[in-house]
Backbone as ProteinMPNN parsed JSONL, in Angstrom:
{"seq_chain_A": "XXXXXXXXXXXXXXXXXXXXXXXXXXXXXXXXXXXXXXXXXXXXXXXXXXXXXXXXXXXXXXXXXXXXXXXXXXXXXXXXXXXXXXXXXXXXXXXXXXXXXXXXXXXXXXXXXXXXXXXXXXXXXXXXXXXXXXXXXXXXXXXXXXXXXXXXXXXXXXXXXXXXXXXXXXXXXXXX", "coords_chain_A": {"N_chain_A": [[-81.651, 0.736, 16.742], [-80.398, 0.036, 19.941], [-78.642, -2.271, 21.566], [-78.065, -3.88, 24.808], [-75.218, -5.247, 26.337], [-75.245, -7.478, 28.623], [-74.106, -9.532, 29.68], [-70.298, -11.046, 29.679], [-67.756, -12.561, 28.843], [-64.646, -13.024, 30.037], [-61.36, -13.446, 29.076], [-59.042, -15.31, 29.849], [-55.418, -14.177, 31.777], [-53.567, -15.851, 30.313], [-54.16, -15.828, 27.704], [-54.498, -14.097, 25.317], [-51.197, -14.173, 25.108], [-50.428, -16.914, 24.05], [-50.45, -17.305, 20.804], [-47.796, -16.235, 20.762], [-44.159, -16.991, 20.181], [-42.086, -17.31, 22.348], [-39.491, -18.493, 22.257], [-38.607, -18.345, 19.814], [-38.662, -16.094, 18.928], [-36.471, -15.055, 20.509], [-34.279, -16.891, 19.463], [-34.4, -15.11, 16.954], [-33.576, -12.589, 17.882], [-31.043, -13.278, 18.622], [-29.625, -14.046, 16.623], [-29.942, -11.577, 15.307], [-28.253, -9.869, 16.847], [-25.719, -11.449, 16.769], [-24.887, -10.971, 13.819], [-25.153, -8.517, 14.012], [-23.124, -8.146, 15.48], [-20.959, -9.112, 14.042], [-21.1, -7.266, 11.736], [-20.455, -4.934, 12.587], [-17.244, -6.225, 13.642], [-15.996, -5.81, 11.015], [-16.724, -3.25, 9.92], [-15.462, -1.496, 12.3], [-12.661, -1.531, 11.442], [-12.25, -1.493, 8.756], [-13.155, 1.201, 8.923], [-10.788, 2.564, 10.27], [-8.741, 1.848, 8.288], [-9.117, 3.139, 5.873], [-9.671, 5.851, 6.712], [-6.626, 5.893, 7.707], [-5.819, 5.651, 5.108], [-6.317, 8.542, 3.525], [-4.814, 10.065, 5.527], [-2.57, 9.614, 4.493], [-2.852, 9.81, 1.96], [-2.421, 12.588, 2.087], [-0.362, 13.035, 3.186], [1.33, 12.498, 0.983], [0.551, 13.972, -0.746], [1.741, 16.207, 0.069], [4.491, 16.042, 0.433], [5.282, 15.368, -2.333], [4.723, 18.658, -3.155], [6.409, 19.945, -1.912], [8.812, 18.51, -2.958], [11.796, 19.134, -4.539], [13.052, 19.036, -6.748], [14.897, 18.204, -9.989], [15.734, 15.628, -11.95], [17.958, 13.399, -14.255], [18.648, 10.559, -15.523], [20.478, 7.314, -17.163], [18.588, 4.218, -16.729], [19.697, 1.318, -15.425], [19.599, -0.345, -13.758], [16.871, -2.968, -12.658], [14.859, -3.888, -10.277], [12.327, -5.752, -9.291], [9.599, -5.188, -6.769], [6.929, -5.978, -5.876], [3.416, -6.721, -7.661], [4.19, -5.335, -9.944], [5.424, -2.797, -8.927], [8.715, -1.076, -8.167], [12.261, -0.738, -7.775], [14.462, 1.447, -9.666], [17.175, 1.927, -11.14], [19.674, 4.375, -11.231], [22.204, 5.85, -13.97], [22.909, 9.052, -13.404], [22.75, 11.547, -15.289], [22.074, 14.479, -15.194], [21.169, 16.594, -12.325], [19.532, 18.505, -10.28], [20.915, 18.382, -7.998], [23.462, 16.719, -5.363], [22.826, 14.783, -3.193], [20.446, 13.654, -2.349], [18.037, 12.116, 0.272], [15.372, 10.992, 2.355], [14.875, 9.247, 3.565], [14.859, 9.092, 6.434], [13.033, 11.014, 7.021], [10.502, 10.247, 5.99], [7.867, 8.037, 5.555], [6.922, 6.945, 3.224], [8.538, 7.534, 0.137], [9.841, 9.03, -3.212], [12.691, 9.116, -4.497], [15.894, 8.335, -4.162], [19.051, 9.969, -4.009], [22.458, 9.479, -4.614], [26.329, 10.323, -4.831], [25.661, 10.724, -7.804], [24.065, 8.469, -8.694], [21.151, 7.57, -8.97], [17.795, 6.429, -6.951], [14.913, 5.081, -7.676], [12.05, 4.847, -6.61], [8.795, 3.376, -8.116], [5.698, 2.898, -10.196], [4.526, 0.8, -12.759], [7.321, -0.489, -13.646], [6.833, -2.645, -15.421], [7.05, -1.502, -18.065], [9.218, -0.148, -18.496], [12.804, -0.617, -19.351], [16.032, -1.852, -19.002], [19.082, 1.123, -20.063], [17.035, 2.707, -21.121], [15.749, 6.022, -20.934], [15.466, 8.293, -17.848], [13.619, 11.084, -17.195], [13.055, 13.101, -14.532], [10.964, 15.037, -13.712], [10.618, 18.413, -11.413], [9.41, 20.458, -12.035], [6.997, 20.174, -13.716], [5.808, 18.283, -12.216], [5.756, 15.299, -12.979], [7.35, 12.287, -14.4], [8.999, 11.134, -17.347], [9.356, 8.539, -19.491], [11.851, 7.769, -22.159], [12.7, 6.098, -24.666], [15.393, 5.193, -27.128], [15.903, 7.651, -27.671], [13.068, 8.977, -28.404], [10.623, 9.716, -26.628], [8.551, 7.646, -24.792], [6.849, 6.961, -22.568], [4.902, 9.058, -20.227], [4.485, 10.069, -17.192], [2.864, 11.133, -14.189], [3.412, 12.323, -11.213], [3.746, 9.761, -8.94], [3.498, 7.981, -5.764], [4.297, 4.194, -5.392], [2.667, 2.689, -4.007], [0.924, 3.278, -0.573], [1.808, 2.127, 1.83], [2.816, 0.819, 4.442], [4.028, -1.913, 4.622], [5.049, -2.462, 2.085], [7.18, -0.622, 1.962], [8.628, -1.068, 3.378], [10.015, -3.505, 2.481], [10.985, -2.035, 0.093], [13.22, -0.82, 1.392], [14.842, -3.07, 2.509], [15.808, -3.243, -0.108], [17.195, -1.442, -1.092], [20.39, 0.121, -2.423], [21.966, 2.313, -2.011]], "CA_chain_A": [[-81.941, 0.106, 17.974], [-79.256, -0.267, 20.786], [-78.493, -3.163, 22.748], [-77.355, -3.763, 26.085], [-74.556, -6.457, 26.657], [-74.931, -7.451, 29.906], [-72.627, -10.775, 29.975], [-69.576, -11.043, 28.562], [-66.564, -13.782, 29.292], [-63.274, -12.219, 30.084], [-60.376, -14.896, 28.727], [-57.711, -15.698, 31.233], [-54.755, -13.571, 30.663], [-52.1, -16.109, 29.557], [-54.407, -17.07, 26.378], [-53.097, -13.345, 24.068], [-49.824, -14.519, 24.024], [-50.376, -18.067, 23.414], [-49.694, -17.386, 19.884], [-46.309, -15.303, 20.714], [-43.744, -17.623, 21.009], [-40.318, -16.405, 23.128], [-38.178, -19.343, 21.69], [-38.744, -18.235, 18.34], [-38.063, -14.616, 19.266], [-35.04, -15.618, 21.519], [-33.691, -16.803, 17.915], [-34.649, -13.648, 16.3], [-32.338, -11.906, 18.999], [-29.438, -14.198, 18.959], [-29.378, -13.416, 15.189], [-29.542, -9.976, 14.962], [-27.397, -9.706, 17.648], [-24.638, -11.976, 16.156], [-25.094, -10.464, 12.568], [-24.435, -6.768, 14.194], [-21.576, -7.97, 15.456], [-20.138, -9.221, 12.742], [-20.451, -6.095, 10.617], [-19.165, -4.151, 13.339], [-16.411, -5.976, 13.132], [-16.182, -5.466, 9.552], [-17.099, -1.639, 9.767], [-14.58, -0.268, 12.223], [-11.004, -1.66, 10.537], [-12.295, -0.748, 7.356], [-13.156, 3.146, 9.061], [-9.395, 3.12, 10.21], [-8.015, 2.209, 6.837], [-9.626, 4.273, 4.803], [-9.024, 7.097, 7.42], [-4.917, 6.05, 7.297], [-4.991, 6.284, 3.655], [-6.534, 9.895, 3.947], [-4.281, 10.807, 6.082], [-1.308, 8.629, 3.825], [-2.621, 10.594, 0.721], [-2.248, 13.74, 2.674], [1.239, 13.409, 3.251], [1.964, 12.313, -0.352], [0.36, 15.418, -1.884], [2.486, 17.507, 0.958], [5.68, 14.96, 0.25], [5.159, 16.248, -3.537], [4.318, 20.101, -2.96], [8.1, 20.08, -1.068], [9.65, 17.433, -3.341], [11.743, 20.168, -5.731], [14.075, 18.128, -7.807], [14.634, 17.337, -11.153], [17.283, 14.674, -12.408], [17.824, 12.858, -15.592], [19.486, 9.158, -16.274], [19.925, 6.118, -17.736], [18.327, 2.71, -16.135], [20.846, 0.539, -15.414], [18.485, -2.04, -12.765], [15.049, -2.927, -12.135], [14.208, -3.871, -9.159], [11.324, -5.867, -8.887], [9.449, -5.644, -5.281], [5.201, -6.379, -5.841], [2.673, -5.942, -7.87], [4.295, -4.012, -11.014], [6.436, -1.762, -8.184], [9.626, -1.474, -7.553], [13.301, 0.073, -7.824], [14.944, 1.648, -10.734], [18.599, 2.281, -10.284], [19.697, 4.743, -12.585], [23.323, 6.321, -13.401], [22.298, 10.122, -13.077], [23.586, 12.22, -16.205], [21.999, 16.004, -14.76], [20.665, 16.769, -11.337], [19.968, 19.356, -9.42], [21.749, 17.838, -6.332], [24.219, 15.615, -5.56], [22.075, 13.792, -2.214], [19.085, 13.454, -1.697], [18.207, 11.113, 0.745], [14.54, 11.641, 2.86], [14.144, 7.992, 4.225], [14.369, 9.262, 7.813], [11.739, 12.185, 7.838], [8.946, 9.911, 5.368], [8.05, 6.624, 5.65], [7.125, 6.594, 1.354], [9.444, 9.043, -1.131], [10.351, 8.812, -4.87], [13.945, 8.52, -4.864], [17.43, 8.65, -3.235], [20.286, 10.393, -4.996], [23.973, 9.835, -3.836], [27.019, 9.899, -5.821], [25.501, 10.665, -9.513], [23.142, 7.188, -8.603], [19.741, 7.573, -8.358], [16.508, 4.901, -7.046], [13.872, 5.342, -7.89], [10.835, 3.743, -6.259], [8.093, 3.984, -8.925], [5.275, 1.74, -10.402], [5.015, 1.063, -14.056], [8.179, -1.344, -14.11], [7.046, -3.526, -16.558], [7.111, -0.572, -18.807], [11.019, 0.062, -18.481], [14.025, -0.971, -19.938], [17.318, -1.251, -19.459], [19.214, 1.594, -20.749], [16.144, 3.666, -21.166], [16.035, 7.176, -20.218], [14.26, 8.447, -17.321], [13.594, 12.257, -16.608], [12.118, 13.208, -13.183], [10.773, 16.684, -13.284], [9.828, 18.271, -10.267], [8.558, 21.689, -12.669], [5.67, 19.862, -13.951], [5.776, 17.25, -11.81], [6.111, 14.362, -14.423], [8.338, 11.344, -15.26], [9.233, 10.859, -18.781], [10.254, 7.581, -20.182], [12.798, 8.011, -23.215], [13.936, 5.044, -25.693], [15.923, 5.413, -28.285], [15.743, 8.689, -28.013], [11.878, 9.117, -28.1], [9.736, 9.805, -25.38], [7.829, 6.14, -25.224], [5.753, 7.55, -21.285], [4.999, 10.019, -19.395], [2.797, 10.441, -15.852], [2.364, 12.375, -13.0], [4.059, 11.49, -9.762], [2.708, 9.002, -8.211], [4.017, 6.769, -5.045], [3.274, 3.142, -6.165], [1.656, 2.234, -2.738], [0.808, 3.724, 0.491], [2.05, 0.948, 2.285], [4.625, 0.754, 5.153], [5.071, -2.817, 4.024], [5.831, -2.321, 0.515], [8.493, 0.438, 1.868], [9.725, -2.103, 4.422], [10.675, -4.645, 1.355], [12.449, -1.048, -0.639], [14.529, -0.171, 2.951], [15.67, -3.996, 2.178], [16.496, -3.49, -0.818], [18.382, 0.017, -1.415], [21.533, -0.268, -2.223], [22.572, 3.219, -1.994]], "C_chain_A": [[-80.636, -0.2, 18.716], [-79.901, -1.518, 21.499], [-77.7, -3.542, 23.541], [-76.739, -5.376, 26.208], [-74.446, -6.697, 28.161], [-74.228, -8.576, 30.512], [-71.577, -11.214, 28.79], [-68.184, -12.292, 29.361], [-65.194, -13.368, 29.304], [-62.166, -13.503, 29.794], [-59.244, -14.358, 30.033], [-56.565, -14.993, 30.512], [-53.46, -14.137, 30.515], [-52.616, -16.409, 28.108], [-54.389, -15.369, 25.646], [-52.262, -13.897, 23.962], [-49.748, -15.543, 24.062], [-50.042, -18.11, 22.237], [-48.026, -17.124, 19.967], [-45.216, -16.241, 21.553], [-42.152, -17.406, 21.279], [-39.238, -17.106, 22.515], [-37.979, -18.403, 20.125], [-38.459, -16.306, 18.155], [-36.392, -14.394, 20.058], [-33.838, -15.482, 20.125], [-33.234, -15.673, 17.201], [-33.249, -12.83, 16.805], [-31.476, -12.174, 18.789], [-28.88, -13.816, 17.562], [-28.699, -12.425, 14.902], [-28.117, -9.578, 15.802], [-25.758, -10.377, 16.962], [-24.607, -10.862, 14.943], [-24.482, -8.842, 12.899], [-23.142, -6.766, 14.912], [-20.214, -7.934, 15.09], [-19.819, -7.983, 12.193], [-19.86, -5.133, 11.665], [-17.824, -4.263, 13.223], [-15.511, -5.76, 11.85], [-15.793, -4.126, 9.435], [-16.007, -1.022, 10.398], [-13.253, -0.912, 11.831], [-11.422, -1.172, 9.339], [-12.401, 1.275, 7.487], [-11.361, 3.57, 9.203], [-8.286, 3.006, 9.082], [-8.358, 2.836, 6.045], [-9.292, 5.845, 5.458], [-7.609, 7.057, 7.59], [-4.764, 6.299, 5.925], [-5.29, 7.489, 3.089], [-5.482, 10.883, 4.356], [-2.839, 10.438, 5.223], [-1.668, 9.683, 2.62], [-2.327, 12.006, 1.11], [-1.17, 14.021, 2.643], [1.458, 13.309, 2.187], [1.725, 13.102, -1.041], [1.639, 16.293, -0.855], [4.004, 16.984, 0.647], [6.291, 15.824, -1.576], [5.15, 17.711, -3.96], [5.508, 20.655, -2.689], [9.01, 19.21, -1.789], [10.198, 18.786, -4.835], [13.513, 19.251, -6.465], [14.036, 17.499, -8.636], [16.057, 16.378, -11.28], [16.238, 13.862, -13.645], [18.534, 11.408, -15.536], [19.323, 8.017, -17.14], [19.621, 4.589, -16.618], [19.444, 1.836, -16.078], [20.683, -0.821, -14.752], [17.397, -1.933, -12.267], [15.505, -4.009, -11.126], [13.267, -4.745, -8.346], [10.58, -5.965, -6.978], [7.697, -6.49, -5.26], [4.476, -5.838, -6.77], [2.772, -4.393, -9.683], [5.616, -3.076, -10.535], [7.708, -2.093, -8.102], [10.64, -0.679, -7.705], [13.462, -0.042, -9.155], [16.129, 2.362, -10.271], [18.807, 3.251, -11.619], [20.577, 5.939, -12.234], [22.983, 8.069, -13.989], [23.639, 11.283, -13.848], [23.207, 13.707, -15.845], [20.926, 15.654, -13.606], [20.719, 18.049, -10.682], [20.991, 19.784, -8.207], [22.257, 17.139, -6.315], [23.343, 14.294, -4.318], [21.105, 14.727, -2.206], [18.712, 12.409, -0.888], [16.805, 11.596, 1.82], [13.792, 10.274, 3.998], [13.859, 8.072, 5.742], [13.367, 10.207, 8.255], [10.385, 11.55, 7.072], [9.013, 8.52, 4.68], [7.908, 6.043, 3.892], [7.809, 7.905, 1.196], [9.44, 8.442, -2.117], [11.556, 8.316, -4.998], [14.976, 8.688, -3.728], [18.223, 8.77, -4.189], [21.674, 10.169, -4.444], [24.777, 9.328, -4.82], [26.98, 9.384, -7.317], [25.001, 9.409, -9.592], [21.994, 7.622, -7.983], [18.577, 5.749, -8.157], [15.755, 5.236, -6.735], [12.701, 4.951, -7.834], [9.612, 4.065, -7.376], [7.388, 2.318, -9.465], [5.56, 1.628, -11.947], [6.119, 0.136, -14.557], [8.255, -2.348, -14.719], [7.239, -2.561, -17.957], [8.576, -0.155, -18.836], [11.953, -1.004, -18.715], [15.009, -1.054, -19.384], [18.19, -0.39, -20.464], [17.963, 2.445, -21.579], [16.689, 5.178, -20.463], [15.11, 7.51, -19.453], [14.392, 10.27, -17.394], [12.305, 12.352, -15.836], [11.852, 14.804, -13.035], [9.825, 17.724, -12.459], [8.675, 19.696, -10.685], [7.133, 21.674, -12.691], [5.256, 18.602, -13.306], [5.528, 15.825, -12.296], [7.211, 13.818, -14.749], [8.193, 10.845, -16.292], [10.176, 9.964, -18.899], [10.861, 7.92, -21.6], [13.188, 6.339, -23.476], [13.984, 5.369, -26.767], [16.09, 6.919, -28.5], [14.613, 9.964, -28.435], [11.128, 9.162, -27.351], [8.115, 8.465, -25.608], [6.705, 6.893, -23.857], [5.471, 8.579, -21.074], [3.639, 9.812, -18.383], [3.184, 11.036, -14.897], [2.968, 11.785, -11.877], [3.017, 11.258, -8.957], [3.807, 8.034, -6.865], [3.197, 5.577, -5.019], [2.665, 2.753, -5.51], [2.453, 3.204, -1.324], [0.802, 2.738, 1.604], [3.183, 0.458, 3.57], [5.366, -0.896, 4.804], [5.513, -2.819, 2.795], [7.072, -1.365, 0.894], [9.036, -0.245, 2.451], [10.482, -3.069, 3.264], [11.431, -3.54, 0.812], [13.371, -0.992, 0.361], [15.479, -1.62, 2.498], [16.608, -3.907, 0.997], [17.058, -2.475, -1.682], [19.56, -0.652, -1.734], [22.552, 0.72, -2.481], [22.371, 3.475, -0.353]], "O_chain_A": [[-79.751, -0.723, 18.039], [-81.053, -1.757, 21.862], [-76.524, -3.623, 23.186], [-77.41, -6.408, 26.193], [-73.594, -6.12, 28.836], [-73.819, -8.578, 31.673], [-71.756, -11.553, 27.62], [-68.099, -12.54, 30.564], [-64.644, -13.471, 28.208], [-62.322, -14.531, 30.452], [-58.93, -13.387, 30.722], [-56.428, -14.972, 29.289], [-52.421, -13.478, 30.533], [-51.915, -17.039, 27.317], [-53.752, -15.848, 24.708], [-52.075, -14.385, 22.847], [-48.534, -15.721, 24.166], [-49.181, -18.976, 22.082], [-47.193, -17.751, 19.313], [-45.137, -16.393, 22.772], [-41.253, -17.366, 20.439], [-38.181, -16.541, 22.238], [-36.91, -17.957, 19.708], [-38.094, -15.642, 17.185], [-35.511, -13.545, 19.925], [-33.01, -14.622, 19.826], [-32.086, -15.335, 16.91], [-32.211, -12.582, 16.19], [-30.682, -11.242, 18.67], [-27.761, -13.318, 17.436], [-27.559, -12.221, 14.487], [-27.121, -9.057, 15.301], [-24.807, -9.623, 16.755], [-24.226, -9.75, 15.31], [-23.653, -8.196, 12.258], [-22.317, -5.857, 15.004], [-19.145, -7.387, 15.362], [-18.672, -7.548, 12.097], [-18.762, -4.613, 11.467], [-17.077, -3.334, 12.914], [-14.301, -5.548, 11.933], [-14.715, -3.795, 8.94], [-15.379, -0.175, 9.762], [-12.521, -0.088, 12.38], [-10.741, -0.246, 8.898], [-12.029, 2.188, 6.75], [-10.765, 4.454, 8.587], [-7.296, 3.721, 8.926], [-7.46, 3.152, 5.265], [-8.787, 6.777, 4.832], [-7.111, 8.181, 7.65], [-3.846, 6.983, 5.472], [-4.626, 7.744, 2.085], [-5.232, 11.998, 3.898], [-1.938, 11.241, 5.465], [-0.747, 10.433, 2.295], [-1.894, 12.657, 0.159], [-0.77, 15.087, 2.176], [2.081, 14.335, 1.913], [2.42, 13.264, -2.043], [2.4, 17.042, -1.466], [4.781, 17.939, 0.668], [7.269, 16.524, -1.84], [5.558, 17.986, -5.088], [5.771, 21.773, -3.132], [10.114, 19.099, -1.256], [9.474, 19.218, -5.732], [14.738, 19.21, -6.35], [13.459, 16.412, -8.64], [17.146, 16.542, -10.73], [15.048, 13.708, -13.921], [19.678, 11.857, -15.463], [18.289, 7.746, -17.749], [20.481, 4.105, -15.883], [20.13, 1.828, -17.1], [21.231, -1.905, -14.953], [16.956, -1.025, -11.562], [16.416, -4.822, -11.285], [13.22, -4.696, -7.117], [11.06, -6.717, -6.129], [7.483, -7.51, -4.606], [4.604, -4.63, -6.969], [2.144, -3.445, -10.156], [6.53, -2.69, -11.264], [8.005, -3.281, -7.97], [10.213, 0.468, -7.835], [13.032, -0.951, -9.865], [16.19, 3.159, -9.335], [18.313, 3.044, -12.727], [20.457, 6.728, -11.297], [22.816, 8.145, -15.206], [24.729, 11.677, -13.434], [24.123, 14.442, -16.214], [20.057, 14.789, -13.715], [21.781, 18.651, -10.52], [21.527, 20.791, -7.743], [21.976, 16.335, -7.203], [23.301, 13.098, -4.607], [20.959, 15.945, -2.112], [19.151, 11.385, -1.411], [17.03, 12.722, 2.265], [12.829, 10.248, 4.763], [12.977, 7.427, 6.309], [12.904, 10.312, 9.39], [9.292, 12.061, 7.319], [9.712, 8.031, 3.793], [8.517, 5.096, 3.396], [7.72, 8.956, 1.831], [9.062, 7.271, -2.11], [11.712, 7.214, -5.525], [14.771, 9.128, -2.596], [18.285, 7.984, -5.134], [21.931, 11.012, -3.585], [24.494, 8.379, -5.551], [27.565, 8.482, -7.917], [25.381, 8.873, -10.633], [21.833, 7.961, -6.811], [18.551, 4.664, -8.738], [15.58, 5.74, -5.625], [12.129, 4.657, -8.884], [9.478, 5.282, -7.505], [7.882, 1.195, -9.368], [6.543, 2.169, -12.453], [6.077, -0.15, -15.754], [9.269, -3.043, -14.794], [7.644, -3.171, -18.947], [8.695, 0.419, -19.918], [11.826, -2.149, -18.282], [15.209, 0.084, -18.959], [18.246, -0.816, -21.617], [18.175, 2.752, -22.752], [17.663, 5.387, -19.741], [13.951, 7.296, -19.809], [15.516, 10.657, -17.716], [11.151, 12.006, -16.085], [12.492, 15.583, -12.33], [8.628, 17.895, -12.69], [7.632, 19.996, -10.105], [6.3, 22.426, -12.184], [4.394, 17.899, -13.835], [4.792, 15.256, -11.49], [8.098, 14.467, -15.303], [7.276, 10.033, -16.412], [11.371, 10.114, -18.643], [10.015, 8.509, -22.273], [13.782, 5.581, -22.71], [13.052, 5.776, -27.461], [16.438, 7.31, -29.615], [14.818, 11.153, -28.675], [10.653, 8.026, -27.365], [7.106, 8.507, -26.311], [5.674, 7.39, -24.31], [5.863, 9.352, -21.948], [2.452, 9.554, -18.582], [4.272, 11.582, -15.079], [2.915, 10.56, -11.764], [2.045, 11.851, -8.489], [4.841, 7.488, -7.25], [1.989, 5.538, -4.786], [1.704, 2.207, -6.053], [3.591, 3.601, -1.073], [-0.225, 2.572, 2.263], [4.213, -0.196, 3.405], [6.563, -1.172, 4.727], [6.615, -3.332, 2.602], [7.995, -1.353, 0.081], [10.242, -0.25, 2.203], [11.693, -3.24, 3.406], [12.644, -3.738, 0.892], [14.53, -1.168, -0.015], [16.655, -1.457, 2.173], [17.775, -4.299, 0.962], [17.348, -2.671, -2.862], [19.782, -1.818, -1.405], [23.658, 0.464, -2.958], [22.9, 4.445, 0.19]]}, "name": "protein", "num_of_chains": 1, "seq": "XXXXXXXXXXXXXXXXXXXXXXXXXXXXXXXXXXXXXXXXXXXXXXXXXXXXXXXXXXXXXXXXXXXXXXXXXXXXXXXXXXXXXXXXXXXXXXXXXXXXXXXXXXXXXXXXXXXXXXXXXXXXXXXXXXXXXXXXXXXXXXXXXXXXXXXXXXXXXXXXXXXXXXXXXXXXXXXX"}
């Protein structure tokens, strides 16, 4: 059986959004809105450091690939600068070269050679001695700690940070 509605009561149309209330959405807004701005700023400094140390490990494999020098000595001064890092001075018993010196074409390097004295930026310096032996070999690319006459280390070249301030504190404190 059908039946025919023939009166019906139309509601006034502010009473839908009587429940829906704008303050309480306003809020909502102000929120989100804050909250995405935050991680924004969050998000892009973290995109440009992670994209400088990209481009920082880039050079340090290419820094390495072109770095062709071996040398040998004994420790003679640590260094300390941060962190573990720092200089190793060391009086340079065989070398390929008499200078080396690269501080003006790359803002990190390994060492500086002048006058049978090498320094040697490198991490690891709680691991060294005075009067240790180092060998830096650019063959297998690998520094070998020596005491006593035993090979106590060995690792892979590494620069101890990608850092222009950690190199700004070595530039201080060269002393070749």
């Amino acid at each position: 059986m059908i039946t025919l509605v023939t009166s019906y009561k139309l509601a006034p149309a502010s009473e839908p959004f009587k429940s829906f209330n704008f303050k309480i959405m306003m809020k909502f807004f102000k929120i989100i809105t804050i909250v995405l701005f935050f991680f924004t700023l969050i998000i892009i400094p973290l995109y440009f450091y992670f994209n400088k140390m990209n481009v920082s490990l880039v050079n340090q494999e290419k820094y390495f690939r072109e770095f062709d020098i071996s040398f040998s000595g004994i420790v003679k001064e640590k260094i300390h600068i941060s962190n573990g890092a720092g200089i190793v001075t060391l009086d340079v018993s065989t070398s390929d070269t008499d200078t080396y010196d690269v501080r003006n074409e790359y803002k990190s390097y390994l060492c500086i050679i002048q006058d049978k004295k090498a320094e040697v930026i490198m991490n690891r310096l709680f691991l060294i001695r005075i009067n240790d032996s180092l060998v830096i070999d650019s063959n297998e690319k690998k520094i070998k700690l020596y005491r006593d006459g035993l090979i106590e280390e060995c690792w892979g070249f590494q620069l101890p940070v990608n850092s222009t301030f950690f190199y700004t504190f070595v530039r201080w404190k060269h002393k070749l």
